[in-house]
Backbone as XML, in Angstrom:
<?xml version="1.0"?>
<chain id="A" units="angstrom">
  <residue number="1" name="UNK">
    <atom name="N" x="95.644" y="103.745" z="91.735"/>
    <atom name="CA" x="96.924" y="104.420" z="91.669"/>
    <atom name="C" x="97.824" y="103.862" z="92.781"/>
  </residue>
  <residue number="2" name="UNK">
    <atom name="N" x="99.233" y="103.552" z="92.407"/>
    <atom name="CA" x="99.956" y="102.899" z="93.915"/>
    <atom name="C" x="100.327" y="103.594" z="94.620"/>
  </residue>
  <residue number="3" name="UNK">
    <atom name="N" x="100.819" y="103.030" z="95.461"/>
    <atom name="CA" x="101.116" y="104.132" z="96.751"/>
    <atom name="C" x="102.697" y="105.001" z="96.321"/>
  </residue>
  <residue number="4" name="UNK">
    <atom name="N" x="103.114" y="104.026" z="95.839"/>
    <atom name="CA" x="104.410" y="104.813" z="95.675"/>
    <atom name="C" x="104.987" y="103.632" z="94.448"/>
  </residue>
  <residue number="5" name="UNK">
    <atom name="N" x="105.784" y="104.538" z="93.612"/>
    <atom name="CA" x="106.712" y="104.045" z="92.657"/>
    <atom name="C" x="108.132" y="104.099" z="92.397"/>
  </residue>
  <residue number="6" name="UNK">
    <atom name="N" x="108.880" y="103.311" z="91.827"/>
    <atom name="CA" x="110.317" y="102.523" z="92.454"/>
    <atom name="C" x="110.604" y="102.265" z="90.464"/>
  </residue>
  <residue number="7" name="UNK">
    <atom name="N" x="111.808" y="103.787" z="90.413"/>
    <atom name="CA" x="112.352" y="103.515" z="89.028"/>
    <atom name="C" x="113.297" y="102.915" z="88.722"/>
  </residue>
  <residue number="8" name="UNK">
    <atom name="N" x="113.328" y="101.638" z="88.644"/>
    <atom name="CA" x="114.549" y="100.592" z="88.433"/>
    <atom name="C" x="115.016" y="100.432" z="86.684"/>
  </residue>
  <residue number="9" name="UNK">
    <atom name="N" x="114.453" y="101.534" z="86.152"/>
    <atom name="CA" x="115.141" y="101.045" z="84.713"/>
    <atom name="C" x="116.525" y="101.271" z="84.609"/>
  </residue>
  <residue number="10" name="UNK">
    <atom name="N" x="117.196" y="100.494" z="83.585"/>
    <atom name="CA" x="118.611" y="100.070" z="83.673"/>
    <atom name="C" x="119.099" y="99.317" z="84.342"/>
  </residue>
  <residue number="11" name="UNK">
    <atom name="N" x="118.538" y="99.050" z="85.378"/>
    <atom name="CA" x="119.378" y="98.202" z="86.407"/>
    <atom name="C" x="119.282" y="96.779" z="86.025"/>
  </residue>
  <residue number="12" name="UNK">
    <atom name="N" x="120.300" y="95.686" z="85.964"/>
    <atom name="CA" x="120.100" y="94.280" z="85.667"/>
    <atom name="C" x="119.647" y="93.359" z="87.225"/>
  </residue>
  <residue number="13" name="UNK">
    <atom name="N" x="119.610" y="92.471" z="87.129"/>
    <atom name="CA" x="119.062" y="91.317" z="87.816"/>
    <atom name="C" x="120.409" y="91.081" z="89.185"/>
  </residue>
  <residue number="14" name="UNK">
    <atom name="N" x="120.402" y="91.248" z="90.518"/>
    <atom name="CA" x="119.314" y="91.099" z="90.950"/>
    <atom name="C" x="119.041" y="92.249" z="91.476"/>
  </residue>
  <residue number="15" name="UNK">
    <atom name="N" x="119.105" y="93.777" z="90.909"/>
    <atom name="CA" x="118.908" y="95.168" z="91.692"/>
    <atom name="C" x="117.563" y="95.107" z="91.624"/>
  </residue>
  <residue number="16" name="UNK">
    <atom name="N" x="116.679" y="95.406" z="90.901"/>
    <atom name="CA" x="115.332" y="95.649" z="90.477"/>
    <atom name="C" x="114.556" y="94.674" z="91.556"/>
  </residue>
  <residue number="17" name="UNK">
    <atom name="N" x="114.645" y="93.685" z="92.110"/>
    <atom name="CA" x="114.691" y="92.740" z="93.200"/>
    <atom name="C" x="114.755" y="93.022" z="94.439"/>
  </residue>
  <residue number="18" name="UNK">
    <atom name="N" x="116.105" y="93.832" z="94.997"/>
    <atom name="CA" x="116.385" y="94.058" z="96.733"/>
    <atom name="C" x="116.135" y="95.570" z="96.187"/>
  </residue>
  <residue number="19" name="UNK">
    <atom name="N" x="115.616" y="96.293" z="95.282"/>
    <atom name="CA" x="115.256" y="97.564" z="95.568"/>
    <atom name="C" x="113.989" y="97.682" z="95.849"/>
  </residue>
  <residue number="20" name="UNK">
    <atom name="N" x="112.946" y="96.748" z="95.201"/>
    <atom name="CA" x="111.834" y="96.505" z="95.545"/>
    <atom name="C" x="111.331" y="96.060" z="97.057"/>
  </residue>
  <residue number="21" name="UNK">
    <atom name="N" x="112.005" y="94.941" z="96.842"/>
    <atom name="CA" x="111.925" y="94.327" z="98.532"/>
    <atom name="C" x="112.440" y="95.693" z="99.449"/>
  </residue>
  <residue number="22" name="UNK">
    <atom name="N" x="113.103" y="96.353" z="99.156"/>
    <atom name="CA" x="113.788" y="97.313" z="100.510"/>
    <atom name="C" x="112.204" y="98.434" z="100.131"/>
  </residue>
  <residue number="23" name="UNK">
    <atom name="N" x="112.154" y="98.644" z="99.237"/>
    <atom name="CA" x="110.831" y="99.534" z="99.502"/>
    <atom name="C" x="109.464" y="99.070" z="100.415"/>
  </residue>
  <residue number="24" name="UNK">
    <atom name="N" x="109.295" y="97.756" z="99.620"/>
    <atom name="CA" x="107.879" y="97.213" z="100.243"/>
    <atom name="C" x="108.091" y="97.100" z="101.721"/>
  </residue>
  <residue number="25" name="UNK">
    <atom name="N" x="109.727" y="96.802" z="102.071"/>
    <atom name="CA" x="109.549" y="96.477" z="103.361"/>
    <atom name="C" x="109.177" y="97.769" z="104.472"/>
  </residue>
  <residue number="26" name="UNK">
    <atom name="N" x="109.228" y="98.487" z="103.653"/>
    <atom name="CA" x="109.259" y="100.304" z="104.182"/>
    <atom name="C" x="107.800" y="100.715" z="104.228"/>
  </residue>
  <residue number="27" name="UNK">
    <atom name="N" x="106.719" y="100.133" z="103.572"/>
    <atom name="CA" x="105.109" y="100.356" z="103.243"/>
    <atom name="C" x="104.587" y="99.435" z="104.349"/>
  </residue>
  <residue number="28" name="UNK">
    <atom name="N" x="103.528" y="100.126" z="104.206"/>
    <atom name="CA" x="102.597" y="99.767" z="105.614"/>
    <atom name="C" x="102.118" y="98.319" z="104.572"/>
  </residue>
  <residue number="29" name="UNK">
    <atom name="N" x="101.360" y="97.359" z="105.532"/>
    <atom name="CA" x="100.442" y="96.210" z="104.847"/>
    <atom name="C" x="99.305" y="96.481" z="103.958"/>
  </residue>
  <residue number="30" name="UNK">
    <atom name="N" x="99.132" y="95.673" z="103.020"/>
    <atom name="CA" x="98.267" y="96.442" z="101.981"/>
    <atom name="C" x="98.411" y="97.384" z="100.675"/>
  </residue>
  <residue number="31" name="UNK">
    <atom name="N" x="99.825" y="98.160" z="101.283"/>
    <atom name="CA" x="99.888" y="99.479" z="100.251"/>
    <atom name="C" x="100.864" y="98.789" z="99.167"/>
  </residue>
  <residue number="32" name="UNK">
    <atom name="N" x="100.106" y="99.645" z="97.872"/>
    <atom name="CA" x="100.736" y="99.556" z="96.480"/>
    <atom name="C" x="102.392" y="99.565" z="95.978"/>
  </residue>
  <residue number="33" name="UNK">
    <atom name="N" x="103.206" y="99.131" z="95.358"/>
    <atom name="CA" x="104.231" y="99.726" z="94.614"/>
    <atom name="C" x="104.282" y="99.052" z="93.643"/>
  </residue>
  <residue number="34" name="UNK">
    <atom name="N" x="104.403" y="100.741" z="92.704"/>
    <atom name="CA" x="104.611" y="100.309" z="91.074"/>
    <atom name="C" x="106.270" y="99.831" z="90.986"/>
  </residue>
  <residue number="35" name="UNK">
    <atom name="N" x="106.594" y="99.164" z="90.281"/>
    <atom name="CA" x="108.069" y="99.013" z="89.943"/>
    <atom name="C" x="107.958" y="99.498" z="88.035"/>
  </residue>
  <residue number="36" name="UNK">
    <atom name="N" x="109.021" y="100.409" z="87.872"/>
    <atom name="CA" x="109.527" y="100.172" z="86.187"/>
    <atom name="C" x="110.369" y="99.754" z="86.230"/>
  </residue>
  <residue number="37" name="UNK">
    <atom name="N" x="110.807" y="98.661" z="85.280"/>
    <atom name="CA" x="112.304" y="98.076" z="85.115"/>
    <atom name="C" x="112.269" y="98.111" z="83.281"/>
  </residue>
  <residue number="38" name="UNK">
    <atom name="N" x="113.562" y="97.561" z="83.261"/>
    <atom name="CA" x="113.854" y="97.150" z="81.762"/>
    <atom name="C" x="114.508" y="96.200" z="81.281"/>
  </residue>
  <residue number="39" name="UNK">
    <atom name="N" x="114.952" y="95.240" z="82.350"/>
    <atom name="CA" x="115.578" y="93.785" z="82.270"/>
    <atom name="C" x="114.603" y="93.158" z="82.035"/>
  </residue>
  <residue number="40" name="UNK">
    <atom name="N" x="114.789" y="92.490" z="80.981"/>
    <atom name="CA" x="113.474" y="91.157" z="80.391"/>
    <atom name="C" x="113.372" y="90.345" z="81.435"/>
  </residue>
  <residue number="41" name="UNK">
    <atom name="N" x="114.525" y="90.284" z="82.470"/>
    <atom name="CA" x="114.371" y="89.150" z="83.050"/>
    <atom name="C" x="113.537" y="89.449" z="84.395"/>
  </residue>
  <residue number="42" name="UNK">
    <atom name="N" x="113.196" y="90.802" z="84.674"/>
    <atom name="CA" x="112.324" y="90.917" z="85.688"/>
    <atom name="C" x="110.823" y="90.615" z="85.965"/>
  </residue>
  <residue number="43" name="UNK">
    <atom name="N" x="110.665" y="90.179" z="84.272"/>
    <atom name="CA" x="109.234" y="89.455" z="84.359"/>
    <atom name="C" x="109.130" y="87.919" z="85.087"/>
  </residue>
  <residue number="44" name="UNK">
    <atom name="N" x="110.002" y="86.973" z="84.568"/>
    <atom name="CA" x="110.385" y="86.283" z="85.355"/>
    <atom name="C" x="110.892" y="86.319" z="86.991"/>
  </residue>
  <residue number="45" name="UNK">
    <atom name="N" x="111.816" y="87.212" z="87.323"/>
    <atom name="CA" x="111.954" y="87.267" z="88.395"/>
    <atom name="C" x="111.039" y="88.049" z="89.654"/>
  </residue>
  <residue number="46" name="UNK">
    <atom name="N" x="110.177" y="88.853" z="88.892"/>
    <atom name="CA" x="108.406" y="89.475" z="90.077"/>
    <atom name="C" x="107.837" y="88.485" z="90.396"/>
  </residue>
  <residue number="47" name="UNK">
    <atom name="N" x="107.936" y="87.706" z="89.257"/>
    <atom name="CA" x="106.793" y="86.471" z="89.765"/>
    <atom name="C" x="106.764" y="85.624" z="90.243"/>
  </residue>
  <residue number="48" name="UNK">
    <atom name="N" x="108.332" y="85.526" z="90.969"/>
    <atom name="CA" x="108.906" y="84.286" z="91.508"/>
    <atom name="C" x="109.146" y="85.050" z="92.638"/>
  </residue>
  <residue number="49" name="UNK">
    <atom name="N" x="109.522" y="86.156" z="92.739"/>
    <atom name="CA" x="109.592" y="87.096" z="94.067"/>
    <atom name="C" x="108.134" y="86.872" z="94.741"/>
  </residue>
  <residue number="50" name="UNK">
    <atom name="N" x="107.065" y="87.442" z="94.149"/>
    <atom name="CA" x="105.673" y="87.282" z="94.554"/>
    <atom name="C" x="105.337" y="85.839" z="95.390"/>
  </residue>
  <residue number="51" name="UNK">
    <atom name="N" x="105.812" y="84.699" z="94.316"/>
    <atom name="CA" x="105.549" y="83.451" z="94.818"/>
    <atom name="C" x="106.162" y="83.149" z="96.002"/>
  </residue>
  <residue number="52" name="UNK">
    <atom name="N" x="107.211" y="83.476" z="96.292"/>
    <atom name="CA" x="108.142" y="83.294" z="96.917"/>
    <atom name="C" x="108.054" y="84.148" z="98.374"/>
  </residue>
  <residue number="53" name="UNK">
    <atom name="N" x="107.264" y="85.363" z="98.542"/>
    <atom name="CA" x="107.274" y="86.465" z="99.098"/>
    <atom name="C" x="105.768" y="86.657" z="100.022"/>
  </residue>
  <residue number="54" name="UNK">
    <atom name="N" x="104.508" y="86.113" z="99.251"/>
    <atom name="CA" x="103.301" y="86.276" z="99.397"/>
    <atom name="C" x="102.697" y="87.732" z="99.162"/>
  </residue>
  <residue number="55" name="UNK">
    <atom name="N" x="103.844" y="88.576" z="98.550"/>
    <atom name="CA" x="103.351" y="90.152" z="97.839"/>
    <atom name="C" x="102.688" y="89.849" z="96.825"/>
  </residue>
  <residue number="56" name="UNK">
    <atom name="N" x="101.251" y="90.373" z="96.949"/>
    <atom name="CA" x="100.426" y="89.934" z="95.622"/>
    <atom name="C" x="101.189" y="90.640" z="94.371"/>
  </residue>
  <residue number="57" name="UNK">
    <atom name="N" x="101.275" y="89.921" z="93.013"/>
    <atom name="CA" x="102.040" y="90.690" z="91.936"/>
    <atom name="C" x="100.719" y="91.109" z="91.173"/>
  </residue>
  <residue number="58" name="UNK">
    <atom name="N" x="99.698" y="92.187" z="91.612"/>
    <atom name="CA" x="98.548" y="92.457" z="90.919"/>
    <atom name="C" x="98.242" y="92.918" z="89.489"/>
  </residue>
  <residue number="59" name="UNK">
    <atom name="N" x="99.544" y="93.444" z="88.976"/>
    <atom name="CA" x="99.237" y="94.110" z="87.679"/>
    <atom name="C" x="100.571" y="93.753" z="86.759"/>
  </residue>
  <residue number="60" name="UNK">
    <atom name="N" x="100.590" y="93.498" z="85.855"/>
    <atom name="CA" x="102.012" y="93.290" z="84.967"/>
    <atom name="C" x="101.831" y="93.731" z="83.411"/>
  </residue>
  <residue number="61" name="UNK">
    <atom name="N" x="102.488" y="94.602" z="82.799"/>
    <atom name="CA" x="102.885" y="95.199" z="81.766"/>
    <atom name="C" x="103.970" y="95.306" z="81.093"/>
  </residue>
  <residue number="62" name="UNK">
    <atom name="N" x="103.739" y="95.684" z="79.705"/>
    <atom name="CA" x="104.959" y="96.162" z="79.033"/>
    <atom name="C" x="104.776" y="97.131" z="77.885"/>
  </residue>
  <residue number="63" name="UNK">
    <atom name="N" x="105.155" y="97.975" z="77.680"/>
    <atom name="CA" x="105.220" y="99.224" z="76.382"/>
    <atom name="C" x="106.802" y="99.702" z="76.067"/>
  </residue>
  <residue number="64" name="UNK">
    <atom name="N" x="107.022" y="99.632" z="75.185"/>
    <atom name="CA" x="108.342" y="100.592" z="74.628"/>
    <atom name="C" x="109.614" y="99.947" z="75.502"/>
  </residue>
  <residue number="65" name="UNK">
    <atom name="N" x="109.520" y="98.855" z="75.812"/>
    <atom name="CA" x="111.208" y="98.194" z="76.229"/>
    <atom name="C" x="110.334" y="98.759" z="77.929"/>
  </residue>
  <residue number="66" name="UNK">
    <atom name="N" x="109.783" y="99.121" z="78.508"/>
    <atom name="CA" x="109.551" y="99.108" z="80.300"/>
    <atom name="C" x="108.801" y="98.262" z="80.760"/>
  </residue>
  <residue number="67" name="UNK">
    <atom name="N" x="108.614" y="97.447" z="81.697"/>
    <atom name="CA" x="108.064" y="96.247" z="82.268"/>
    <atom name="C" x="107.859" y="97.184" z="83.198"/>
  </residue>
  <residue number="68" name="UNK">
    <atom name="N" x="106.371" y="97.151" z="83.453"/>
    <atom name="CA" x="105.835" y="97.761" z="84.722"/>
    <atom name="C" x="104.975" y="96.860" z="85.697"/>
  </residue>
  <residue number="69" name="UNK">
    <atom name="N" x="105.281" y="97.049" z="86.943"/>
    <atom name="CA" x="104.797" y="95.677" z="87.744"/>
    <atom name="C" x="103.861" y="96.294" z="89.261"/>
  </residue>
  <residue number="70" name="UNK">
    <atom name="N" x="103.292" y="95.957" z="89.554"/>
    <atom name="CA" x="102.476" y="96.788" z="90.652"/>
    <atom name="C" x="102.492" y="95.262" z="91.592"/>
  </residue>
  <residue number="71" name="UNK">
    <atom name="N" x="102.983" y="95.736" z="92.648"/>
    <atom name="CA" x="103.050" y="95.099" z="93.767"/>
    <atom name="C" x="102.158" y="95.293" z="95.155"/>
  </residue>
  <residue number="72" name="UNK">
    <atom name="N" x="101.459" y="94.097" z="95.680"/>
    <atom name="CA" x="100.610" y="94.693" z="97.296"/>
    <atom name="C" x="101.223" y="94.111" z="98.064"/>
  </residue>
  <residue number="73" name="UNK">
    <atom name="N" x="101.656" y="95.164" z="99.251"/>
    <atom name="CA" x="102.373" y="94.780" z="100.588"/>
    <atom name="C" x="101.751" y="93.543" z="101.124"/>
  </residue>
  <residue number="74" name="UNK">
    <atom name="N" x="102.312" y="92.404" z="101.501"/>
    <atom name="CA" x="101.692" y="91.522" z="102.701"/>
    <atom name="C" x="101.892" y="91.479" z="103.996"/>
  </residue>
  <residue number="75" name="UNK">
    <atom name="N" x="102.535" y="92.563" z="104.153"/>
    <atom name="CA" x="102.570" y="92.576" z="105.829"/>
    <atom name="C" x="103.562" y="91.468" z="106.072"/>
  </residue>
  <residue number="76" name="UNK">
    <atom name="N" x="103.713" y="90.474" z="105.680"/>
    <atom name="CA" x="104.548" y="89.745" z="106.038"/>
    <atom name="C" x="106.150" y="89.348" z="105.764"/>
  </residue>
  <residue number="77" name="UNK">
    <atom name="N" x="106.658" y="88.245" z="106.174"/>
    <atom name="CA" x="108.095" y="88.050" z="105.706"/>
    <atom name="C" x="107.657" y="87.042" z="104.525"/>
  </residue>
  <residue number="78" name="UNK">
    <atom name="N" x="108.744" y="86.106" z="104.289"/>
    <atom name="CA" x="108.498" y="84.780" z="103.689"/>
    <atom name="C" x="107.972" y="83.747" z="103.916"/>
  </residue>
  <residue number="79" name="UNK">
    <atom name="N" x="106.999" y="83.477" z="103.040"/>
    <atom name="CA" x="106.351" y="82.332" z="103.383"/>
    <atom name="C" x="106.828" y="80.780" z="103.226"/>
  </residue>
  <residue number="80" name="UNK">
    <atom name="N" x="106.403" y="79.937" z="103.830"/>
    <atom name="CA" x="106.464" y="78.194" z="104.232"/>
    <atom name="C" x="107.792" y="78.045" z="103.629"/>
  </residue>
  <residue number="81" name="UNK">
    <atom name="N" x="108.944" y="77.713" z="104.341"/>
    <atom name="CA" x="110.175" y="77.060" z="103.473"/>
    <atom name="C" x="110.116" y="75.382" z="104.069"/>
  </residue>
  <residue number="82" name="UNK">
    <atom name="N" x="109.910" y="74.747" z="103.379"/>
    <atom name="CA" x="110.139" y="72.976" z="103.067"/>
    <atom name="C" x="111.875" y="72.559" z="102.905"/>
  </residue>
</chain>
């Protein structure tokens, strides 16, 4: 079960994004957040956040038009920029 959950449905690209990030940055290292969204494009954009972020993107779904995404804190900022 996550630690806490973050209802972003309706919102388009890039809210569902800095609402997430402003949460995780608020959770201790380690701890869970579910995200719901409903922009198609947030499947694409978790997983590039994740990559981009080093927040594990552990769980990813979809039922009835909601993309549900479970996120683990890394304690950290951003990782390696080249």
């Amino acid at each position: 079960m996550p630690d806490k959950t973050l209802n972003v449905k309706g919102l388009l690209c890039p809210l569902p994004i800095l609402k997430a990030k402003k949460v995780l940055s608020e959770l201790p290292k380690g701890a869970t957040l579910e995200v719901l969204a409903t922009d198609p494009a947030a499947v694409r954009d978790f997983a590039a956040f994740s990559a981009a972020t080093g927040n594990a993107l552990i769980e990813h779904s979809e039922s009835d038009g909601v993309y549900r995404f479970v996120l683990q804190h890394s304690g950290g900022g951003r990782r390696g920029s080249s």
